[in-house]
FISEDREN-902771 format. One line per field, with one value per residue (C-alpha): x, y, z; residue number from 1. Coordinates in pm, whole numbers. Layout:
// FISEDREN-902771
c1 <- X:...
c2 <- Y:...
c3 <- Z:...
i <- NUM:...
This chain:
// FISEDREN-902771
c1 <- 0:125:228:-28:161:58:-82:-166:-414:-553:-894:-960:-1362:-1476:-1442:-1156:-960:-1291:-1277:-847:-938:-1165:-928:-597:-764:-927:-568:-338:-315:-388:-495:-499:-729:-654:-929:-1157:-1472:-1592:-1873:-1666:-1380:-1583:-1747:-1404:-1204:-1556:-1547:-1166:-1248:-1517:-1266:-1041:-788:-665:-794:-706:-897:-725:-885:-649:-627:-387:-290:-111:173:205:-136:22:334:155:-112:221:360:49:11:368:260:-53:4:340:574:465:513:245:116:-135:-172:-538:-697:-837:-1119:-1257:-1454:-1673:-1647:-1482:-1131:-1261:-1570:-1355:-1263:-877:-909:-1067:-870:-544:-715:-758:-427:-280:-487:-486:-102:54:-168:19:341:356:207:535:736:656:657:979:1104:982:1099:1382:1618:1416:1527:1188:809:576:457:147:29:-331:-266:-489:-494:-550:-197:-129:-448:-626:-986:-1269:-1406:-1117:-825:-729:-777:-586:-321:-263:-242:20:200:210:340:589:685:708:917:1153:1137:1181:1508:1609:1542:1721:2018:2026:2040:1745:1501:1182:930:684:413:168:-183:-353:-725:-1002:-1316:-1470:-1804:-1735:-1931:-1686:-1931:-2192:-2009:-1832:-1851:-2071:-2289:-2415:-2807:-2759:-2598:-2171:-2077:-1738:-1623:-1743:-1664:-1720:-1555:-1648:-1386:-1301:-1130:-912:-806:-778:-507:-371:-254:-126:121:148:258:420:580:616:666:376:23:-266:-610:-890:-887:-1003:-682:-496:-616:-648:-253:-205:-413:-247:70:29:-285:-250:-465:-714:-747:-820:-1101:-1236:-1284:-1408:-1695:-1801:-1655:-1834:-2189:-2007:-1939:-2292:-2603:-2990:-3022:-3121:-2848:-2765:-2603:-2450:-2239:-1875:-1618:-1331:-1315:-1545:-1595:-1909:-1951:-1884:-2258:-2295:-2071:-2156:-1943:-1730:-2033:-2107:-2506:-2387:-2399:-2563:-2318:-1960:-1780:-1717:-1407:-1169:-941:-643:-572:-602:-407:-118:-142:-53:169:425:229:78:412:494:192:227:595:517:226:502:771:506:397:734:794:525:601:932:798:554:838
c2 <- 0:330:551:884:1209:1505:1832:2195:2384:2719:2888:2489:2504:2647:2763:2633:2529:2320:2149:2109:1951:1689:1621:1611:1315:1129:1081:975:1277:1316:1703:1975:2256:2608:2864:3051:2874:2602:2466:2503:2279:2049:1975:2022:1748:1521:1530:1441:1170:1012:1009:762:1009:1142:1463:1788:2088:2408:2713:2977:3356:3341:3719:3605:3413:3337:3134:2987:2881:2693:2547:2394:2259:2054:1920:1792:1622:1508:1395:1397:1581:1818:1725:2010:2301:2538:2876:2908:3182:3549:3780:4087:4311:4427:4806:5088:5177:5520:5377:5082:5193:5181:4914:4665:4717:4647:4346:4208:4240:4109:3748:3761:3860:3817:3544:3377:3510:3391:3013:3036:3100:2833:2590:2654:2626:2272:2177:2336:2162:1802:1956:1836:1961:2138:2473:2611:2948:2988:3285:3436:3590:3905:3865:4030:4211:4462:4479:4753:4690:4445:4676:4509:4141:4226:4426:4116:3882:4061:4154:3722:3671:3930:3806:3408:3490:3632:3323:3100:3251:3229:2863:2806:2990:2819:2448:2373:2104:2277:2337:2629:2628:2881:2810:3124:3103:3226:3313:3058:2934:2987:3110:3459:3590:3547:3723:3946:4348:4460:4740:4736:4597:4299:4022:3987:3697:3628:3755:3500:3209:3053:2713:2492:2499:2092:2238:2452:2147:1905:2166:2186:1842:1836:2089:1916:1565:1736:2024:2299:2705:2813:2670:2861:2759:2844:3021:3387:3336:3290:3586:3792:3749:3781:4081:4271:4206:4314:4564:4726:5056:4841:4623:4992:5051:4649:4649:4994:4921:4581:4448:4651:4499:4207:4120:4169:3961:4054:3684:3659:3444:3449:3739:3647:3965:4038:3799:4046:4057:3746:3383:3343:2969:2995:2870:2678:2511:2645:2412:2453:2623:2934:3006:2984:2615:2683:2885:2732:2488:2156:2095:2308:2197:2429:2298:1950:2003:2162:1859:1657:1852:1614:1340:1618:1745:1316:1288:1648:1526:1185:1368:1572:1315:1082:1355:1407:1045:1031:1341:1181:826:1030:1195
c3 <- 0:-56:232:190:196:357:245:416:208:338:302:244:326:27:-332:-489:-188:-89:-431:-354:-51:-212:-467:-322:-48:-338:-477:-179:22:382:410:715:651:761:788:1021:999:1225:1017:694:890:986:634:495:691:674:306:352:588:330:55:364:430:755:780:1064:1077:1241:1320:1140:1024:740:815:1173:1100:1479:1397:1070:1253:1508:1292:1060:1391:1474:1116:1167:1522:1408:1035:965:753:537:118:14:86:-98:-56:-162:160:54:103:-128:-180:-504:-529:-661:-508:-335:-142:21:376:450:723:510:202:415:572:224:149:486:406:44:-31:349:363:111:255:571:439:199:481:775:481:375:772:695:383:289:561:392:108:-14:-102:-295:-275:-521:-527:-611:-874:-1098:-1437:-1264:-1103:-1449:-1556:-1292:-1347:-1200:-883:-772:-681:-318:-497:-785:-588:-370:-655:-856:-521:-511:-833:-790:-425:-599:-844:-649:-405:-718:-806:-457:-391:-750:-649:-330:-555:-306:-414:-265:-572:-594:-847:-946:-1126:-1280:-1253:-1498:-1303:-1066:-943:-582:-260:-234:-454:-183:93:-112:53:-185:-224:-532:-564:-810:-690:-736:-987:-1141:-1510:-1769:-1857:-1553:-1434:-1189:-849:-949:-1246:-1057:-817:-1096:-1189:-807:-820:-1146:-1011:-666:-823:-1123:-1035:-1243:-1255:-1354:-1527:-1680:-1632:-1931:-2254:-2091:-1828:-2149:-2371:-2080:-1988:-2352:-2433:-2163:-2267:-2664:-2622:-2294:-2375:-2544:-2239:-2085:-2266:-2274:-1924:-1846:-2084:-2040:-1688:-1432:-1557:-1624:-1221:-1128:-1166:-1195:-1095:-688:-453:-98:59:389:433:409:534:531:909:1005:881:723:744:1132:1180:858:560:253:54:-255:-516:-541:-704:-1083:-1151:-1464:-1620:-1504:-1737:-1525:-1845:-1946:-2266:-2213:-1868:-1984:-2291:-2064:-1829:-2141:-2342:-2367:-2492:-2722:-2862:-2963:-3107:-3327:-3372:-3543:-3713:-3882:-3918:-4081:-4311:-4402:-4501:-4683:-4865:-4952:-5082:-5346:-5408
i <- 1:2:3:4:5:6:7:8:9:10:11:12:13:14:15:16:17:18:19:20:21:22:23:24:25:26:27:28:29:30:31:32:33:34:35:36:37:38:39:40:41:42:43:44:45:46:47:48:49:50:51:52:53:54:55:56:57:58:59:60:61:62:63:64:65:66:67:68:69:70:71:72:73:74:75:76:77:78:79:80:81:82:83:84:85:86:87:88:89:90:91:92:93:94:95:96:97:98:99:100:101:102:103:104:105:106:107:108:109:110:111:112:113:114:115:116:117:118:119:120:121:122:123:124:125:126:127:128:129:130:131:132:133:134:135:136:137:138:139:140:141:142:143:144:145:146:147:148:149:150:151:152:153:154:155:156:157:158:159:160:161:162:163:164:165:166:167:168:169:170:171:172:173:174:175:176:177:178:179:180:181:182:183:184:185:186:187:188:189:190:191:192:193:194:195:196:197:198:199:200:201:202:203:204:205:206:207:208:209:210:211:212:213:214:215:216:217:218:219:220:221:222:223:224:225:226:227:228:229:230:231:232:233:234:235:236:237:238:239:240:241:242:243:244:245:246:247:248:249:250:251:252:253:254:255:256:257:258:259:260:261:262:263:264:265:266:267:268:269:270:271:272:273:274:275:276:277:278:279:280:281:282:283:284:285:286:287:288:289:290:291:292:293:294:295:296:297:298:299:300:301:302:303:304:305:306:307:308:309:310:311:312:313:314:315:316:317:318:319:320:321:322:323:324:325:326:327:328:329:330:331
């Protein structure tokens, strides 16, 4: 039988870290989940424990990394060393720049970018005297785009792929065998859009096309058991890293005119209130959905081509070499 490894992955009771959870415990991993919620641990690490792995729930704010410290230690007591660890935890808010109040934007960034941070750095306190493990960043495509009404989240997330890089290099330089990954995310059906700070009327909703959070972790654990710099998820993460690149001004003028309306819904949905400063599945688990079922994609063919790019590049390459020959024997 073989010997489960174990994994860390914070903001683990819902949205994409949820869906991480699941699938890193279907696949071999025993998992500790880090967040504030007590209903959304305890649905977590049951959903863990269903899919027979050893599961650890641990009451965290990602923005203390006095809590994150101690939390690592008793995943090491409890489960063993740790092989992975996912930086997934954030909070936001769905408004224009000038009407967010100073406290809250900085307590975005402190769990969406220090967050990140300080996970980063008690895992490395681990693994880097193992000389072994796995760190992925959950990233996002607008670690390289800002869009309107998501200055704090898209601060943070370019802040992270700034702040990785620069650990990459490091860990390189060092010859140290410690991996850290990245995955940049298109948007995602997940319950942040229910307890988003909001105060616009119509309900918030992600920038279409929507995927489904399994797609994300389906991507997690690609990078967790294949380790690699960096991995896009979805078409729109891919054209919108693109556009920005080659049409910066026209990106400008893209988003100012369609992306505002485009992150808010006529359709009705839950609204349990900001989370910035307060779990809100203290009381109950909301799970890993948010209310657009309908409209996220539960496939997505660029991740899954990426996944199996090398297979792809042998088949293109005999394609070619047999066209070749062919060519040849007319000839």
């Amino acid at each position: 039988m073989t010997e489960r490894r174990v994994a860390v992955v914070t903001g683990g009771t819902a949205g994409v870290g949820r869906a991480v959870v699941r699938e890193l415990a279907g696949h071999g991993w025993d998992v500790a989940v880090l967040a504030r919620g007590k209903a959304g641990l305890e649905g977590a690490t049951e959903d863990a424990s269903q899919l027979g792995a050893r599961a650890l729930g641990i009451e965290t704010d990602v923005a203390d990394s006095g809590q994150v410290r101690a939390a690592a230690a008793r995943v090491e007591q409890e489960l063993g060393p740790i092989e992975l660890w996912v930086n997934d935890a954030f909070s936001g808010d769905l408004r224009y720049f000038w009407d967010i109040p100073e406290e809250e934007y900085r307590k975005i960034t402190d769990v969406t970018y220090l967050g990140q941070v300080h996970g980063t750095r008690v895992a490395l306190e681990y693994m880097r005297p193992r000389d072994r493990g796995v760190i992925v960043q959950i990233g996002s495509a607008l670690a390289f785009r800002g869009i309107p009404l998501q200055s704090a989240y898209c601060g943070a997330k370019h802040a992270i792929k700034g702040f990785t890089d620069s650990v990459i290099a490091e860990l390189k330089h060092v010859g140290s065998a410690v991996r850290v990954a990245q995955v940049q995310l298109p948007g995602v059906n997940t319950v942040q859009f229910d307890w988003n700070a909001s105060e616009f009327d119509q309900h918030p909703q992600p920038v279409e096309p929507i995927f489904q959070p399994e797609v994300a972790a389906r991507a997690v654990r690609f990078l967790a058991e294949n380790p690699r710099r960096t991995m896009w998820v979805g078409f729109s993460t891919a054209y919108t890293i693109l556009g920005s690149r080659l049409a910066p001004s026209f990106m400008d003028w893209y988003l100012a005119r369609n992306v505002v309306d485009g992150q808010l819904s006529d359709d009705g949905g839950p609204r349990y209130g900001s989370n910035v400063f307060e779990p809100k599945d203290d009381d109950a688990d909301h799970g890993a959905h948010g209310m657009f079922d309908d409209k996220a994609k539960s496939r997505d063919v660029w991740s899954w081509a990426s996944m199996h790019r090398v297979a792809l590049a042998g088949a293109a390459g005999a394609a070619v070499l047999g066209a070749t020959l062919l060519g040849r024997r007319r000839r």
